[in-house]
Each structure stands twice: as C-alpha cells, then as structure tokens.
KEFITI-184955 format. One record per residue: residue number from 1; y, z, x of N, C-alpha, C, CB in turn. Coordinates in nm, 4 decimals, decimal comma. Glycine has a CB too. Layout:
BEGIN
REC   k     n_py     n_pz     n_px    ca_py    ca_pz    ca_px     c_py     c_pz     c_px    cb_py    cb_pz    cb_px
REC NUM        Y        Z        X        Y        Z        X        Y        Z        X        Y        Z        X
...
***
This chain:
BEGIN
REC   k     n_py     n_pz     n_px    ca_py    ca_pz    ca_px     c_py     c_pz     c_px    cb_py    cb_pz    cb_px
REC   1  -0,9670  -0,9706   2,8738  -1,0585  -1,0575   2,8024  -1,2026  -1,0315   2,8451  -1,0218  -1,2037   2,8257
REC   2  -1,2447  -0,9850   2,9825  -1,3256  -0,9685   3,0201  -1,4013  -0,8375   2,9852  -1,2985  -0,9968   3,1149
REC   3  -1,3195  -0,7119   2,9491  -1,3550  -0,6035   2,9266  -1,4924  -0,6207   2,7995  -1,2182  -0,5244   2,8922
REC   4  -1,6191  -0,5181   2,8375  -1,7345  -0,5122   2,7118  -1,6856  -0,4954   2,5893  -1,8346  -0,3997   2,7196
REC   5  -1,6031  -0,4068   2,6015  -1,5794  -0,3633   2,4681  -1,4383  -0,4874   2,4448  -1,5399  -0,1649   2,4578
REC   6  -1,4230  -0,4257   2,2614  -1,3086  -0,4789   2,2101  -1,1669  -0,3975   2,1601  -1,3601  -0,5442   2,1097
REC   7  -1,1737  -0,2703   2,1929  -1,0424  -0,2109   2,1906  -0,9366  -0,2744   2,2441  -1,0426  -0,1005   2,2455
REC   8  -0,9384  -0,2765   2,3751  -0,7968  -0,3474   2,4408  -0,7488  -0,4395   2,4245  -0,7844  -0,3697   2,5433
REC   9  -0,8743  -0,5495   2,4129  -0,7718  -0,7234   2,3520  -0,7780  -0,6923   2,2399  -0,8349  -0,9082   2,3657
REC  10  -0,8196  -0,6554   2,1081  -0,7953  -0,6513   1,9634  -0,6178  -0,5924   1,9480  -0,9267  -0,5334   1,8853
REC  11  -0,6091  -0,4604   2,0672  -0,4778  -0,4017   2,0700  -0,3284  -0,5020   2,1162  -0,5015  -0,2812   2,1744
REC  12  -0,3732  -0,5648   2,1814  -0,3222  -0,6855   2,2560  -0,2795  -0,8170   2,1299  -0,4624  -0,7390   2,3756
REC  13  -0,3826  -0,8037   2,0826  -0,3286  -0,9284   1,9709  -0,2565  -0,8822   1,8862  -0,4286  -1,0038   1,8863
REC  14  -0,3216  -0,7687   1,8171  -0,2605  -0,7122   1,6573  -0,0876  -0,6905   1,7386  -0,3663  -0,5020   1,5717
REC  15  -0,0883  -0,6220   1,8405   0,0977  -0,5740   1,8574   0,1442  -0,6564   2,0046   0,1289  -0,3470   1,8897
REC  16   0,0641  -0,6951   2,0768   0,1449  -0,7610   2,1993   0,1944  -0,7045   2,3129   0,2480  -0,8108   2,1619
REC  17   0,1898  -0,7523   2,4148   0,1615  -0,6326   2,5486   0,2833  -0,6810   2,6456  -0,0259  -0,6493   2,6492
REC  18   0,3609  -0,6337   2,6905   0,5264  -0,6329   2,7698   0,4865  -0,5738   2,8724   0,6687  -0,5470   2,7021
REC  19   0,5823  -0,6122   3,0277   0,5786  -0,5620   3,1041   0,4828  -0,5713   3,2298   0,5875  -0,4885   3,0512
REC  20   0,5054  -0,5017   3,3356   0,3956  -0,5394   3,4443   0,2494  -0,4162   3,4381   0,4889  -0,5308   3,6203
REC  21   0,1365  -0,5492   3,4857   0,0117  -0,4873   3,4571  -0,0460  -0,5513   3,5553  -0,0527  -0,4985   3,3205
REC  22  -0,1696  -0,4863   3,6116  -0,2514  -0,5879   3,7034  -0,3914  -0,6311   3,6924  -0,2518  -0,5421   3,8239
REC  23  -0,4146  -0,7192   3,6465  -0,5154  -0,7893   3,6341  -0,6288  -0,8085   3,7102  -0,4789  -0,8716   3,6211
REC  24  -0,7300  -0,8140   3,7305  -0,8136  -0,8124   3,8557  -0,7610  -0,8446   3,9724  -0,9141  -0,8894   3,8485
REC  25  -0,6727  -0,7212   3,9961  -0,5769  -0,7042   4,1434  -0,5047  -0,8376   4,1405  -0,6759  -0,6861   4,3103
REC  26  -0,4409  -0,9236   4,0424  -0,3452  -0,9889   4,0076  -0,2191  -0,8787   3,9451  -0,4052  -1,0949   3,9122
REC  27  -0,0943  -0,9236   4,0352  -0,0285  -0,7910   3,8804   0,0948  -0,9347   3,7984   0,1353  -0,5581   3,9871
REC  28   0,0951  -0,9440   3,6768   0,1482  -1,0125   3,5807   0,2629  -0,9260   3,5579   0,0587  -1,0409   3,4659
REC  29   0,3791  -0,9552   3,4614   0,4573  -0,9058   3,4061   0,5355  -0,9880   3,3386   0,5053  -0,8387   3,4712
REC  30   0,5274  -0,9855   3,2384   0,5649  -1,0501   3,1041   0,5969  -1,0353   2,9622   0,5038  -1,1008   3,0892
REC  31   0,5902  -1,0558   2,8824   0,5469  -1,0103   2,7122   0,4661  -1,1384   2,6488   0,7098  -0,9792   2,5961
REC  32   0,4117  -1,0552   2,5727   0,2979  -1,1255   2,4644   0,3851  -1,0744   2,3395   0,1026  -1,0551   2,4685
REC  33   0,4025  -1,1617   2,2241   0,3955  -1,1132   2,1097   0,2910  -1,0646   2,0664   0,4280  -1,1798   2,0405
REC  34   0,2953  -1,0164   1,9229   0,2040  -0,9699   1,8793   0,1795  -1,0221   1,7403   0,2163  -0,8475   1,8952
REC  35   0,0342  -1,0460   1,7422   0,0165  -1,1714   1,5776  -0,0960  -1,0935   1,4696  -0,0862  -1,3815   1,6327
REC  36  -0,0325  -0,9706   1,4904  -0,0684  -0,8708   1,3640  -0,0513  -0,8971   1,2449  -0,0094  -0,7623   1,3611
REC  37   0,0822  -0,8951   1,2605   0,1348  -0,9393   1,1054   0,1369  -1,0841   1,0393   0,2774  -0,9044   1,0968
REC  38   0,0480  -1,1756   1,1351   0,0783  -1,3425   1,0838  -0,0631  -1,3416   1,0934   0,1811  -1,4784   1,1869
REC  39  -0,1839  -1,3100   1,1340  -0,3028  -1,2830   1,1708  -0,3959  -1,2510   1,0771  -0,2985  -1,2002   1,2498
REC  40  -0,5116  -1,2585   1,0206  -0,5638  -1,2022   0,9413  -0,6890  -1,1612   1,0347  -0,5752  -1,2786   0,8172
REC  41  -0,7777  -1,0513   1,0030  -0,8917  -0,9432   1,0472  -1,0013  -1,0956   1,1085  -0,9751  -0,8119   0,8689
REC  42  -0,9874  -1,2137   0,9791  -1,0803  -1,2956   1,0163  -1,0741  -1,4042   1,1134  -1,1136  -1,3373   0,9232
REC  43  -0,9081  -1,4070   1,1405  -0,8774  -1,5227   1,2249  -0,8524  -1,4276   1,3744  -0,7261  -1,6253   1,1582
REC  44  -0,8289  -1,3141   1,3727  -0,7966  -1,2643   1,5498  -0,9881  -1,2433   1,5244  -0,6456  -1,0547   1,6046
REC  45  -1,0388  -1,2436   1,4737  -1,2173  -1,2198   1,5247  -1,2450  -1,3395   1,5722  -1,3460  -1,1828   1,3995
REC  46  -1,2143  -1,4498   1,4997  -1,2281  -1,5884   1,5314  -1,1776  -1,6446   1,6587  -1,1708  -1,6562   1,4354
REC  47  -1,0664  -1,6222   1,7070  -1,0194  -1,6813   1,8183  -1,0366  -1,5862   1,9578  -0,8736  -1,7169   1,7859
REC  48  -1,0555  -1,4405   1,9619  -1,0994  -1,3532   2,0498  -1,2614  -1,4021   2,0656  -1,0698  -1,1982   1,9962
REC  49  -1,3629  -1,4532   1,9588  -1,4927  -1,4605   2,0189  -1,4736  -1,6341   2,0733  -1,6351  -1,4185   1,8915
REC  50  -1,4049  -1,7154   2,0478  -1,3449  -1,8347   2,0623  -1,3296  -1,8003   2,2097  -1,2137  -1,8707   1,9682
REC  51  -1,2330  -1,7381   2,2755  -1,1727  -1,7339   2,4067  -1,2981  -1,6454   2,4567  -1,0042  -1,6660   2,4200
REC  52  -1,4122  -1,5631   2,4552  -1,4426  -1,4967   2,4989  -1,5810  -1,5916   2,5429  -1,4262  -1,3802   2,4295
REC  53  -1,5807  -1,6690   2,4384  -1,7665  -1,7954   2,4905  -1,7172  -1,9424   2,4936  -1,9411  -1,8061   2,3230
REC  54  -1,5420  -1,9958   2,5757  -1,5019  -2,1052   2,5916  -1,4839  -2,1377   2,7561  -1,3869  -2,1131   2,5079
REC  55  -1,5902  -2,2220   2,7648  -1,5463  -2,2617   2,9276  -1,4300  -2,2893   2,9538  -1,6044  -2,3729   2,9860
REC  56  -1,3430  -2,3041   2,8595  -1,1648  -2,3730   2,9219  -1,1376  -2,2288   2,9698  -1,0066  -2,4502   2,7708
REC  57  -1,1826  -2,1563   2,9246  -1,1471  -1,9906   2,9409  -1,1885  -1,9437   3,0543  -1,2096  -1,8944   2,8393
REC  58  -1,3016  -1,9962   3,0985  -1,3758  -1,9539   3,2572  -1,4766  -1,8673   3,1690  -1,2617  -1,8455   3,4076
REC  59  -1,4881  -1,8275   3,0276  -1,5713  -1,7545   2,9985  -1,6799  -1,7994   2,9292  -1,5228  -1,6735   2,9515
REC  60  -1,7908  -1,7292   2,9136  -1,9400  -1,7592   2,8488  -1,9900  -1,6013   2,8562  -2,0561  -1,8870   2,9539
REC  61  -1,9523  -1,5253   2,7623  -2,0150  -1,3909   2,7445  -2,1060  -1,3774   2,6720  -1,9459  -1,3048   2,7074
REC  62  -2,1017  -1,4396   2,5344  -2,1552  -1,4490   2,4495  -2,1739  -1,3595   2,3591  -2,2246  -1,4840   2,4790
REC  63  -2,0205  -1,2545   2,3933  -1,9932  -1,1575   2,2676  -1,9218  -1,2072   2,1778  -1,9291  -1,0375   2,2930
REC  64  -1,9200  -1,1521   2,0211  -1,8847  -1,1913   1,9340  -1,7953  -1,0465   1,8783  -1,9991  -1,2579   1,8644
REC  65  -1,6367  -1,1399   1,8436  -1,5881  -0,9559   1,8164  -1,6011  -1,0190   1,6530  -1,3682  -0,8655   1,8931
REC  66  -1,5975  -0,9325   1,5850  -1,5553  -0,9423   1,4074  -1,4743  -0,8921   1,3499  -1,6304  -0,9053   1,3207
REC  67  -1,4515  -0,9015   1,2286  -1,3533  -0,8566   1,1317  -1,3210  -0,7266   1,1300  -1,3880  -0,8840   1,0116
REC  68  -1,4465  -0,6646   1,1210  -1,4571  -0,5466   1,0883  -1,4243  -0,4352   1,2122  -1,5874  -0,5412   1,0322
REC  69  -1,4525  -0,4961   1,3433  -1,3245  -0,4130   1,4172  -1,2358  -0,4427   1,4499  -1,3284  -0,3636   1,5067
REC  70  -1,1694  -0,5757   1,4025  -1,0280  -0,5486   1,4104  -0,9935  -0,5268   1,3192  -0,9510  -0,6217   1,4517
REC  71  -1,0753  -0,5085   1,1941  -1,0093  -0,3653   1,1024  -0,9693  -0,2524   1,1125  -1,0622  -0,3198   1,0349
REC  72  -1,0819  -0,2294   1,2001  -1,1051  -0,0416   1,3082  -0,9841  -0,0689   1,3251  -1,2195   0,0014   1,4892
REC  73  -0,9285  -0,1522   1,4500  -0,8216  -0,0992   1,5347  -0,6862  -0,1180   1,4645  -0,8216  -0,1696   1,6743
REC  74  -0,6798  -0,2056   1,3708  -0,5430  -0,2316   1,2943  -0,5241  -0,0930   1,2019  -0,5512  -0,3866   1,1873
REC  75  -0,6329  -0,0147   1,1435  -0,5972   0,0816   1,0339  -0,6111   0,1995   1,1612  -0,7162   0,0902   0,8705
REC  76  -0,6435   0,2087   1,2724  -0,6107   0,3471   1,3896  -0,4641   0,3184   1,4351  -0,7276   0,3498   1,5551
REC  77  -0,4533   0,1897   1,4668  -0,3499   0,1630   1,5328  -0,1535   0,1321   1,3917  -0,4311   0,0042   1,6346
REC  78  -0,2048   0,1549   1,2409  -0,1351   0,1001   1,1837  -0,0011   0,1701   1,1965  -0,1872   0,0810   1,0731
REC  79   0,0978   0,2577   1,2288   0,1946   0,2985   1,2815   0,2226   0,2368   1,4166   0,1834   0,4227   1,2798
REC  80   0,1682   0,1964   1,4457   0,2009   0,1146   1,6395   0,3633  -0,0168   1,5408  -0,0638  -0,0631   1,7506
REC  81   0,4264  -0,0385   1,6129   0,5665  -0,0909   1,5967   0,5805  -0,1700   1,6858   0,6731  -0,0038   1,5997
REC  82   0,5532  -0,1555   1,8410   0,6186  -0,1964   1,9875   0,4846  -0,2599   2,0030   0,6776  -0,0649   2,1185
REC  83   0,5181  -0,3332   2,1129   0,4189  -0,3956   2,1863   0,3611  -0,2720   2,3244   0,4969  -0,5529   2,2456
REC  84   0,2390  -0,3156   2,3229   0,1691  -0,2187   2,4409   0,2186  -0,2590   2,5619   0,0066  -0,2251   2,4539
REC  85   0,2194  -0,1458   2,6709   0,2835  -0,1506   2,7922   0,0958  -0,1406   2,9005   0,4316   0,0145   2,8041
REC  86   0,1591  -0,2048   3,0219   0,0654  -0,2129   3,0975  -0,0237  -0,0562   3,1168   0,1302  -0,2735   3,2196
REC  87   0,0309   0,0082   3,1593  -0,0492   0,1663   3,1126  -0,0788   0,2053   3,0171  -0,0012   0,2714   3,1286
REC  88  -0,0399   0,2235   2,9078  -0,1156   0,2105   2,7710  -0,2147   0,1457   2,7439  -0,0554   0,1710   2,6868
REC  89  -0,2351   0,0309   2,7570  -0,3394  -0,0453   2,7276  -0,4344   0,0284   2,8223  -0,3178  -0,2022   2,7466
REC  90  -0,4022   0,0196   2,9602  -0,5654   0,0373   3,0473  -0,6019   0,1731   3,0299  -0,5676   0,0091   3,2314
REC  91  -0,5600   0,2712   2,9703  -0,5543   0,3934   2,9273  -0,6469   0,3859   2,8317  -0,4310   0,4405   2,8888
REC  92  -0,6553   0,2566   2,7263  -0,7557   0,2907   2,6126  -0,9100   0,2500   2,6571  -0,7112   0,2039   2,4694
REC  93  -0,9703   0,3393   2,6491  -1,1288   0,3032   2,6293  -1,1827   0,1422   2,6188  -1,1733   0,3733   2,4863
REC  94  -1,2273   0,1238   2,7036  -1,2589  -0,0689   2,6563  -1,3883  -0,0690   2,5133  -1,3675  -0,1875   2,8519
REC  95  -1,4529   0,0590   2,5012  -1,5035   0,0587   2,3793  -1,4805   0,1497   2,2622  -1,6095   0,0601   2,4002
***
C-alpha cells in the first residue's frame, strides 16, 4: 500500500495475492481474493486512493490512483487466472 507507484496493489486487487510474503520485515501468509471480476476500473481507483489518504489506514499520502491505470494493468495483466504469489508481486516494478 505504501509502495509510489501503483503496479503492485492495482495487481493485488484485480487477481489476489496467496501465500507467504514479508511486509516491512513482517512476513504474512495468507490469500486475498481477487475483485477483478466484481470490480469496476472506477471503483478499485476509488477505494485504493480511499486506503492510500485514510488515517484508519495509518496512511495520508495523498496519491490518487485512477481508472485509467487500472486499466493499464487489467488489459497487461488480462490472461493472469491465479492469484499473485509473494515473489511475483515484489518482482514487479512499483511503477
């Protein structure tokens, strides 16, 4: 959530992330679904800039992601099927 860019959480929402990963030297392991397909371009922009400038969140960045790249990443990513694994994800570019 913290990352500048928006590749990795946009990837995270559209398909959903399984398995162990470590978090700012936290390591998690779990699954996320993925709310690609129930989701529209305007509502994961909406709730990613939502969590990204909400004090319940611990956050105040004051980035704003939009539609239009989680368009980017849904039409790069549109063959993806599975949910992302902890190496995969930190593998992608945060921008």
């Amino acid at each position: 959530v913290l990352d500048e860019g928006p590749n990795r959480i946009i990837r995270i929402v559209l398909h959903g992330l399984q398995g162990p990963i470590t978090v700012a030297g936290k390591p998690y392991n779990g699954a996320m679904v993925g709310f690609g397909p129930v989701l529209s371009d305007d509502d994961i922009a909406a709730v990613l800039t939502y969590i990204k400038n909400s004090k319940e969140w611990g956050q105040e960045t004051g980035e704003m992601e939009t539609p239009e790249q989680v368009k980017a990443v849904r039409e790069a990513t549109a063959g993806r099927s599975n949910p992302w694994t902890g190496p995969e994800i930190l593998a992608i570019p945060v921008n």
